[in-house]
N, C-alpha and C positions, 0 to 999 in steps of 0.2 A: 504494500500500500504506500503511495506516494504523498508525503507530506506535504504542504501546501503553505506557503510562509507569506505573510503579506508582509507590506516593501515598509512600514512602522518598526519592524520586528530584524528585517534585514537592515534597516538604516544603523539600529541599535548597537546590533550584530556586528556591523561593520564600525561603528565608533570603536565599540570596545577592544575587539580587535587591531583596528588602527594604533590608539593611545599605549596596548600594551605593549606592540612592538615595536614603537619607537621609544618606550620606555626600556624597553630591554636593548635599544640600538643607538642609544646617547650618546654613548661615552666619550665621544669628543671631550666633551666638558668634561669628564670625569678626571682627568689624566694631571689635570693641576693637585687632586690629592694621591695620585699615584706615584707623582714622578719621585718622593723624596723615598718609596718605599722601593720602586723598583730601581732605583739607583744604589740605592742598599746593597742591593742583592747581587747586582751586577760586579759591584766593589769587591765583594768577597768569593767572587767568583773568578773568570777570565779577564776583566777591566778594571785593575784595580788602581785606574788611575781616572778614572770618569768619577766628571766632576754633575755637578747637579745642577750647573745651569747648562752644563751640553744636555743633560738630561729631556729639556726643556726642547730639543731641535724635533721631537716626536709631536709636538703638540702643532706647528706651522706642516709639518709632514700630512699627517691624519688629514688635516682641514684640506690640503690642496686633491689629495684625494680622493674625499666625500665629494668635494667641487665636480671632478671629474666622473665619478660616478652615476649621480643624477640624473643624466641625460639617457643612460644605459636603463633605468627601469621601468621608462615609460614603453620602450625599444620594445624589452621583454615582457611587458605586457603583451603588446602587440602582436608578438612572434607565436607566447605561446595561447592567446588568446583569452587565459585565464589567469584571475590577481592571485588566486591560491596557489598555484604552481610556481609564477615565478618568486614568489614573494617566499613561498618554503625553501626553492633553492636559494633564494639569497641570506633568508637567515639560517639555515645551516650552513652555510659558507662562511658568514662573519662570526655565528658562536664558533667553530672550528678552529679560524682564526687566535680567537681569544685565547682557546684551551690549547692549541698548538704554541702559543707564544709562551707559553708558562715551561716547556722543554726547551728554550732556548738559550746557549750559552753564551754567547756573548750580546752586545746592547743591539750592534747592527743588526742582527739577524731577529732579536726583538721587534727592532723597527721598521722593518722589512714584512715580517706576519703581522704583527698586530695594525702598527701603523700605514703602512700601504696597503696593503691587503686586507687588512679589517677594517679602512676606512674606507676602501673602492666599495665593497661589498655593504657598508651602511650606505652608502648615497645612492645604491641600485635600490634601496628601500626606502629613503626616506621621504620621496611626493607620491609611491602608489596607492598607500593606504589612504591618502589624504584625499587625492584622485577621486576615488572610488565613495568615498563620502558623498564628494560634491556630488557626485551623480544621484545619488539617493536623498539628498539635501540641499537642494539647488536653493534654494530660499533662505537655508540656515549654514551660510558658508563661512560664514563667521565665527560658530558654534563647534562646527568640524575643526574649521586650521584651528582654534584656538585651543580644542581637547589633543588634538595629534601633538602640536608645535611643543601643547605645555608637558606630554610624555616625554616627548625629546629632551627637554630642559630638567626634567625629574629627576634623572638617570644619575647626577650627579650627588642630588637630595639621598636618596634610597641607596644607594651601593657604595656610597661613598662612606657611611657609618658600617653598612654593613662589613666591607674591608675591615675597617681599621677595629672593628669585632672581631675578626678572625685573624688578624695579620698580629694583631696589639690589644691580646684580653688584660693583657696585667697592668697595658701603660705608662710601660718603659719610658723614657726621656731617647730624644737626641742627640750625641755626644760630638761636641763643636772639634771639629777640623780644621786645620794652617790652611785649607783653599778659603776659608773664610764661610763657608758652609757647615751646615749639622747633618750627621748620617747617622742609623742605627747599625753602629759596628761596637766594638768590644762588649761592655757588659750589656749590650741591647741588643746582640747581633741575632741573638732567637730570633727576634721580627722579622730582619732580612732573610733568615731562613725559611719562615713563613710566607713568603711570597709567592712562590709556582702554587702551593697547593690552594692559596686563596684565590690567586686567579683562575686554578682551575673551578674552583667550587662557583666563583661566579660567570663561568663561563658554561658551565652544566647548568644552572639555572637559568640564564641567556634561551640557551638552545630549547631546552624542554618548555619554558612557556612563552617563547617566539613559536617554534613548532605547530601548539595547540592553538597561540591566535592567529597564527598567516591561516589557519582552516575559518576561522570566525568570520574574514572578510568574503561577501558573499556577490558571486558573479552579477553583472547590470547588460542586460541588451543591449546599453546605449554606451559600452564601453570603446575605447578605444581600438582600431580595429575590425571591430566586427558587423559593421555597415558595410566596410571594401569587403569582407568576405560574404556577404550575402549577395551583394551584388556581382563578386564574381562568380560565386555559384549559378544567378539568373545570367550572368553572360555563356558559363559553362552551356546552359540548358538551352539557352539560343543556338550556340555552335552545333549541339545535337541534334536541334529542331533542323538546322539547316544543311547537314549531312544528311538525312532521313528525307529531307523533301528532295537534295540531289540524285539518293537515292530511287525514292518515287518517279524523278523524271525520268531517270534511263530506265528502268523498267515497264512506265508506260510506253515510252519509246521503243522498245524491245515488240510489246504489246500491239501498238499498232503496226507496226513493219511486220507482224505473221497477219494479224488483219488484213491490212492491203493487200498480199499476196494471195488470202482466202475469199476477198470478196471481190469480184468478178463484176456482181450486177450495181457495185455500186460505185457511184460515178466518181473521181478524181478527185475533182473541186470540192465533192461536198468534205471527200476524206481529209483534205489540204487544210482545209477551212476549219473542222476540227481538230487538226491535232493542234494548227497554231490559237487557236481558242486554247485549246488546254495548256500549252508551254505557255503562252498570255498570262493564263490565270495560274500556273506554278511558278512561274519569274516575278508577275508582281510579288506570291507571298513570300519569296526568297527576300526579294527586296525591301519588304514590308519586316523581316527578320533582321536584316544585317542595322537596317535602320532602327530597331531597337537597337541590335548591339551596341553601337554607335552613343547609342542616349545613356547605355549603362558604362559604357568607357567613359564619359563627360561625367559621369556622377561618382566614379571609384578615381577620375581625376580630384575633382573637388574632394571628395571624401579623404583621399590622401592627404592634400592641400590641407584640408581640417586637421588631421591626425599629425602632420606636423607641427603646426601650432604649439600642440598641448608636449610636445616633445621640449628634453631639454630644460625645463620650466619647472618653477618653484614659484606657482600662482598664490598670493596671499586674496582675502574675501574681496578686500578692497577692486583689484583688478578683475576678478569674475562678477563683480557686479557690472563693471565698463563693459564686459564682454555681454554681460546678459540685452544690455540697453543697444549695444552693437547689432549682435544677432537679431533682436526683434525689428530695430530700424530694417536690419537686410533682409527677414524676410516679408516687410512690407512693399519692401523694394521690389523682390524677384516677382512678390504677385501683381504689381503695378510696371513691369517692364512695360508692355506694351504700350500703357500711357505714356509713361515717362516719355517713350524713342519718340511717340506720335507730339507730343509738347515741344521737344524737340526739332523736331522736323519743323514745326511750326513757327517756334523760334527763329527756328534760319531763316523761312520765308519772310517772316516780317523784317527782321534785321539786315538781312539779302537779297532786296528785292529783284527782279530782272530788270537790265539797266533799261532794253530796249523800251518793255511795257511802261517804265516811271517816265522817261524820256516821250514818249506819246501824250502819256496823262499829264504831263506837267502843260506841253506845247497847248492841250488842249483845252487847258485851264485859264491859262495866259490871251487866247484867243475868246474866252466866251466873259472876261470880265475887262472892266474899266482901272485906267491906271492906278485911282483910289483904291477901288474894292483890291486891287494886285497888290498894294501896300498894306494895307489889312490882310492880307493873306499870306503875303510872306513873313509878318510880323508872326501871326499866330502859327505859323512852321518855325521859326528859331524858337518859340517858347515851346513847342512843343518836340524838337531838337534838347532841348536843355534839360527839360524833365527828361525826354529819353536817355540824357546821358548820364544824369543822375540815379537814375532806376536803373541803369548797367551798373554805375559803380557799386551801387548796393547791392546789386546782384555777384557783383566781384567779391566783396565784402563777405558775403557771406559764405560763399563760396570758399573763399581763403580758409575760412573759418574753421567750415567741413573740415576741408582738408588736412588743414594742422594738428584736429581732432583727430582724425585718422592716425596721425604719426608719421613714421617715414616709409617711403615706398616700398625701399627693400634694405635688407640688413646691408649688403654693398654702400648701398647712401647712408644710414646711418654712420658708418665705421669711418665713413671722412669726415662728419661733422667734428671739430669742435669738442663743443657740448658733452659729448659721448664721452670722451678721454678725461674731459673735466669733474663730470661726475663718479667716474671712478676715483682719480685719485680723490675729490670729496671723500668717496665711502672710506679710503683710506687713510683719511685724517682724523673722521670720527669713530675707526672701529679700533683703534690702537691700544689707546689705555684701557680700556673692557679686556683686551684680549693680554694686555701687561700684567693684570690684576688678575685675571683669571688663570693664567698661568706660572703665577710666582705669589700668590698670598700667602703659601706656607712659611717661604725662606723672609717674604718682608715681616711677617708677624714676629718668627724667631729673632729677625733683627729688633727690633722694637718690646723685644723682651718677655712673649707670648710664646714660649717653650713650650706647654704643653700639648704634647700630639691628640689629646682628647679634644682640645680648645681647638684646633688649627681643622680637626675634622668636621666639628660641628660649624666652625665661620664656612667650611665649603658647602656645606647640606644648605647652609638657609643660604647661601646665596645664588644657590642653584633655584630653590624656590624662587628668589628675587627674580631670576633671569629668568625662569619660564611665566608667572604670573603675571611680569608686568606688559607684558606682549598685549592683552586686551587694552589696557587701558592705554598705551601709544594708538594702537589703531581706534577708539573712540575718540581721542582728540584729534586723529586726522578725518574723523567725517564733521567735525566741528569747525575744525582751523587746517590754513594749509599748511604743505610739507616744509615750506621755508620756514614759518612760525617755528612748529611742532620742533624742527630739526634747531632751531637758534634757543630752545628753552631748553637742548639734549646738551648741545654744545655747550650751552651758558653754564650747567653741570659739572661738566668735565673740567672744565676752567677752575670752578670753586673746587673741585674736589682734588685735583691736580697739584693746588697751591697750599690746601688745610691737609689733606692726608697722612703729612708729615708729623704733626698734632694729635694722633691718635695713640700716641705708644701713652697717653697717661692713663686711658682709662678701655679696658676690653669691651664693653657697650658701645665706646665710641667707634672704636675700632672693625664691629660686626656691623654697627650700622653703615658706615661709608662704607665698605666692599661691600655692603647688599646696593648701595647705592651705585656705584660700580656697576655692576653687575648690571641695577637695570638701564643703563645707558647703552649698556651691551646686547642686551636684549632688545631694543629700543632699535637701536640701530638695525640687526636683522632681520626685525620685523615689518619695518619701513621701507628697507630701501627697493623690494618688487615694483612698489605702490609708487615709487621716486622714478623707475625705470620705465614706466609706463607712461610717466604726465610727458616725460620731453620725447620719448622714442617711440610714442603709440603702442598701445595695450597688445597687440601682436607681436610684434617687434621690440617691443622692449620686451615682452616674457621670452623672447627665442634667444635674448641677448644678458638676461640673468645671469648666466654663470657667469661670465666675463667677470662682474661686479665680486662673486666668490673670490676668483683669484687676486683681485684687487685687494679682497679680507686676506688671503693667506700671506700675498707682498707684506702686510701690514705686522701679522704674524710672526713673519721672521724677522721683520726689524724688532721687534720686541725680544726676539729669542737673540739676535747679535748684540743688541744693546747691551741682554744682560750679560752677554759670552766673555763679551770684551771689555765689559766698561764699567759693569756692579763691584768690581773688585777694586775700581779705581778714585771712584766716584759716588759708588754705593746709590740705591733707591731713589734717593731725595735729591738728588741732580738729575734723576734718566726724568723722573717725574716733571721737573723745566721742561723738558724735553715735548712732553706730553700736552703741556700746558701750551707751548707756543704751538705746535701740530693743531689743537681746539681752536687757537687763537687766529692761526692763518685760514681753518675751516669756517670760522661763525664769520670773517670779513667774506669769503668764496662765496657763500651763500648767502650772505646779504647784499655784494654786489653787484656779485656776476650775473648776467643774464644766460640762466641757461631752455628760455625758450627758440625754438630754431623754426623758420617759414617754409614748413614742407611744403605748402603750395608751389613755390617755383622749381619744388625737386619734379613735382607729378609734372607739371608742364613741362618742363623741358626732358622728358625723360622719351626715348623713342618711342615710334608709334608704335611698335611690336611689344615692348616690355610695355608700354603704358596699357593696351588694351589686356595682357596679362595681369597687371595690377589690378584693372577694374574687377574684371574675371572673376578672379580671385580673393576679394576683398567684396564685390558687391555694390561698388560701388556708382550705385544708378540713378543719385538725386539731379534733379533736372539743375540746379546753378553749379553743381561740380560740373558737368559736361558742355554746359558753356563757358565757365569760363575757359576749359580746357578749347575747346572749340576756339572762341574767342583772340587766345592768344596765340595760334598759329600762324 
């Protein structure tokens, strides 16, 4: 008996499964409380000269990774049709990962499993659960990214205590080292010892309840993919239809050629007459078939065209609601082509008129009135010249407008703008100190005289909360206020905490609060910058140009990790921290003075006529003042 699930119950189904495997597929963030332990480990092992801010080169590694990942799991969706399958091989490939890294004997070869490999393998997973939400929750896409996103950021919260339970039951201390660093070696060295078997234990947990939720996420009709295969199926069944009538015609043919030789009394013409009657009526419905085909290749185009889109992309709600306002604009569009081209056409003839016919009617105007009345006449033609030419600008105007809304043509035109490069390095001025703080809190706390490895675990748990919680509440004040606001109240943040942060070694309250404050700035930042990617590069093209912005965060990453490699020992915290402050300082002036909008209007126009009626194609776009002015400026 076949059970029967309504889409309430699969929507559920698949939140819950979404949030807990990316809860289980976090750990990016987690690695800031890992690195002092698995550096430990390593010390007393084969690298016994690894210091603990190289330690730190795994965490810019991981991230460039996941970046590149991303792109691969919408792929595999696609390939295999179904979110359950790829989503099981991808997280038993990442928990394997983890539990593989824990027999590793020296740090490289660490960083190579867990780090490359275990972070390719999170980013093949971390937009399809999310994906697959929206499908089922197209209204509450807000409700989806913000249960997935906040699993993501959990990871840190939850595994991050539970480590340092299993790695550090008794609570041993740190024991300071001449690199200017604290490791657990001599009378602490048990914890270093304790490291493979805790990663293994949390890498078997990983696996076993990822396993059980990649099944929770529950297949959608309208997934990615499987529109082109239904529709190559009805092209398959066309192709068959159309072999089978080939077939009918040569065996009718067959049929009649023993007829004519068996009928005698019947005349020629009439025989002639009918056969070509019947090849008539099996060529038209040949033709009457391929011309389906044809309709189904133009739709598994488009349907492609679709399906890339959503490739590559780490869509926050923000952007699928542009998309949702998009798509309904286009398919009022597609059912109103025919109006539109006929408005059109219309357009040209009043704007265009035939010179001969105007040149008749004018002579013959000129001929049947009085010099006067010809002066009033040509007066009320400049005024009515003037309005027309005002009602074009406006029509230009608004037109531009479309356009710009649109975005940029194609990712080729975006990537020479400007703009494009400037917004990057933006996201890279504002994601720096998040990613400083979040990767070095343990070694700046110890500095600052906060020893305790119970104390240093618990500032990572809650500020892992920080970083996944405050994700709603940036994206609520961006449907309030815009991104420049939003982004100079993040900036303004980083400045103040930049400059006080140093100030916190008097009291551990103050201390937990600003690295939650941190954190959410962090948070802040990547949950904004899709929503940034979209206003100047168009919701299309700026989601296809996403990752770019990743790699931008991981550039940002590794200066964080060289700063500390070469310079904490010279200069210690409290000078890289200047450092951070001027970066906030040169981002809040970029953002408040640069202009980063760009006039795609003159990209679609002067763009050839072969790519540009592609673009329309493609994009839909059939409002009658885009296609004049495009018109217009030829």
């Amino acid at each position: 008996m076949k059970i029967v699930i309504n889409n309430k119950v699969k929507a559920v189904l698949t939140l819950v499964g979404g949030f807990l495997i990316l809860l289980m597929n976090g750990s990016i963030f987690l690695w800031g409380q890992l690195n002092v332990y698995v550096t430990s480990y390593f010390r007393q092992k084969e690298d016994a000269g690894l210091e603990l801010s190289l330690g730190g080169a795994l965490f810019p590694v991981m991230m460039a990774s996941l970046a590149t990942g991303i792109p691969l799991g919408i792929k595999l969706l696609k390939f295999f049709g179904s979110a359950r399958t790829c989503l099981l091989i991808s997280v038993v490939i990442s928990s394997m990962m983890v539990i593989l890294s824990s027999f590793a004997q020296r740090f490289y070869q660490f960083i190579i499993i867990y780090g490359v490999m275990g972070g390719f393998a999170q980013g093949t997973i971390y937009f399809v659960p999310i994906y697959m939400g929206y499908l089922y929750l197209p209204n509450n896409k807000g409700l989806v990214a913000g249960i997935n996103t906040c699993g993501f950021a959990l990871n840190a919260f939850f595994f991050g205590l539970l480590f340092f339970h299993l790695v550090n039951p008794k609570g041993l201390p740190q024991i300071s080292n001449h690199d200017g660093y604290s490791y657990f070696e001599g009378s602490s060295i048990e914890v270093a010892k304790n490291v493979p078997e805790a990663i293994r234990t949390l890498g078997y947990i990983f696996l076993s309840v990822s396993v059980v939720a990649s099944q929770l996420i529950v297949y959608h009709p309208n997934q990615i993919g499987q529109e082109e295969k239904r529709l190559k199926k009805q092209l398959d069944n066309k192709g068959n239809e159309i072999k089978d009538l080939n077939i009918l015609k040569k065996e009718l043919q067959v049929v009649d050629s023993n007829f004519q030789k068996n009928s005698d009394q019947i005349p020629l013409e009439t025989l002639q007459t009918d056969n070509i009657q019947k090849d008539q009526l099996i060529n038209k419905h040949i033709d009457l078939v391929k011309l389906e085909e044809e309709l189904i290749q133009q739709q598994i185009l488009k349907v492609n065209n679709e399906d890339k889109q959503r490739e590559q992309v780490y869509i926050y709600p923000e952007i699928l609601d542009q998309l949702k306002q998009e798509n309904t604009q286009n398919q009022l569009d597609s059912e109103n082509q025919i109006f539109h081209h006929l408005n059109l056409i219309q357009f040209m003839k009043q704007d265009h008129p035939n010179k001969d016919q105007h040149k008749n009617s004018f002579i013959s105007e000129i001929s049947c009135k009085k010099e006067q009345e010809f002066q009033l006449y040509l007066q009320s033609k400049e005024k009515q010249v003037k309005f027309d030419l005002q009602e074009l600008k406006k029509k230009n105007k608004l037109a531009e407008e479309q356009l710009n809304t649109q975005g940029a043509p194609s990712i080729a035109i975006c990537l020479k703008q400007p703009q494009f490069y400037m917004s990057i390095f933006l996201g890279f001025l504002s994601i720096g100190f998040g990613l400083l703080i979040n990767g070095n809190y343990k070694p700046l706390a110890k500095d600052y005289g906060f020893t305790s490895d119970s104390f240093q675990s618990l500032v990572g748990s809650i500020s892992g909360i920080a970083n996944g919680f405050c994700r709603p509440l940036w994206s609520t004040l961006l449907d309030k206020f815009s991104f420049k606001r939003v982004l100079q109240i993040l900036l303004t943040i980083e400045i103040i905490t930049s400059l006080s942060l140093q100030s916190t070694h008097i009291s551990q309250i103050f201390f937990v609060f600003w690295i939650c404050i941190i954190h959410m700035t962090l948070g802040g930042t990547l949950s904004m910058w899709p929503v940034f990617s979209s206003q100047i590069n168009g919701v299309k093209i700026g989601s296809q140009l996403y990752g770019f912005y990743w790699y931008g965060f991981t550039l940002a990453n590794l200066l964080q990790f060289l700063l500390v490699l070469y310079f904490k020992k010279k200069i210690g915290f409290n000078k890289i921290f200047y450092i951070y402050f001027a970066q906030a300082l040169v981002g809040l002036l970029i953002v408040t003075f640069y202009n980063f909008k760009v006039n795609w209007s003159k990209h679609y126009i002067s763009t050839p006529k072969t790519q540009q009626s592609q673009i329309i194609t493609e994009t839909q776009l059939q409002s009658e003042p885009i296609q004049q002015l495009i018109t217009l400026n030829k």
